[in-house]
N, C-alpha and C positions, 0 to 999 in steps of 0.2 A: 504494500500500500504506500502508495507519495502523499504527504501531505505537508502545505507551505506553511511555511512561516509567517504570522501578522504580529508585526512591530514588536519586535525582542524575543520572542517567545522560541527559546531555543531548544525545544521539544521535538521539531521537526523533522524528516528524514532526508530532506531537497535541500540545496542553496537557494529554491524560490523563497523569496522574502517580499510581503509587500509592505514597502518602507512610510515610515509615518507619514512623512508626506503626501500621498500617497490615499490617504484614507479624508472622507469629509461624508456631509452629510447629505442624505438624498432630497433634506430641501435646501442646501446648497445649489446642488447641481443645478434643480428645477430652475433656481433663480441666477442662475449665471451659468447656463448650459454651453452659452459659447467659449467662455473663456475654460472649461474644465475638458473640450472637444478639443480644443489649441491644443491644450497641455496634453492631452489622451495621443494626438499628432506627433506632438513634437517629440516627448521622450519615449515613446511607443510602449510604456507604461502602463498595466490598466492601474483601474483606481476601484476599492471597494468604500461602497457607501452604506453609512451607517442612517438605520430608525431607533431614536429613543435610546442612539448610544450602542445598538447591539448589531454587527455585522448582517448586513440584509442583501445585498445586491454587488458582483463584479461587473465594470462596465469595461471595454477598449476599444480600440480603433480597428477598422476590418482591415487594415491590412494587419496589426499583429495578432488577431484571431485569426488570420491565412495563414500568418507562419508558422502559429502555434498547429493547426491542423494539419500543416505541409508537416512538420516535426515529427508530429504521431503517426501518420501515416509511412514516414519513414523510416523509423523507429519498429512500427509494426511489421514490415517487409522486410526486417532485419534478423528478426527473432522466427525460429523454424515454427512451424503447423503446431496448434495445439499445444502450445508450452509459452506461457505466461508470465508474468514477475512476481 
């Protein structure tokens, strides 16, 4: 099982980390969608958004949702039939 890191929490089994920056609120976003799509752009970072403080939603940009999917699927055509992580 992978599972990432959110802001410190050194429990995890991956270098995925998503870094405090990184984290805001989903009526944040609502109200300044543009400027948080710039940033989704520019560092090709996603960003998770918090309700009432408690982790609710990952958002990013489609091209690093293509490359995360390009990843898996390469990743998957690497490891033989029927045999797993």
């Amino acid at each position: 099982m992978i599972r990432s890191r959110i802001a410190g929490d050194m429990s995890g089994e991956t270098n995925a980390m998503i870094k405090l920056e990184d984290i805001g609120s989903l009526t944040d976003f609502a109200r300044n969608t543009k400027a948080h799509l710039k940033r989704l752009k520019r560092t090709g970072r996603p960003e998770l958004l918090t309700v009432n403080g408690k982790a609710e939603v990952v958002v990013q940009s489609a091209s690093a949702y293509q490359r995360l999917i390009d990843s898996l699927e390469k990743l998957n055509r690497k490891q033989p039939e029927g045999k797993t992580r």
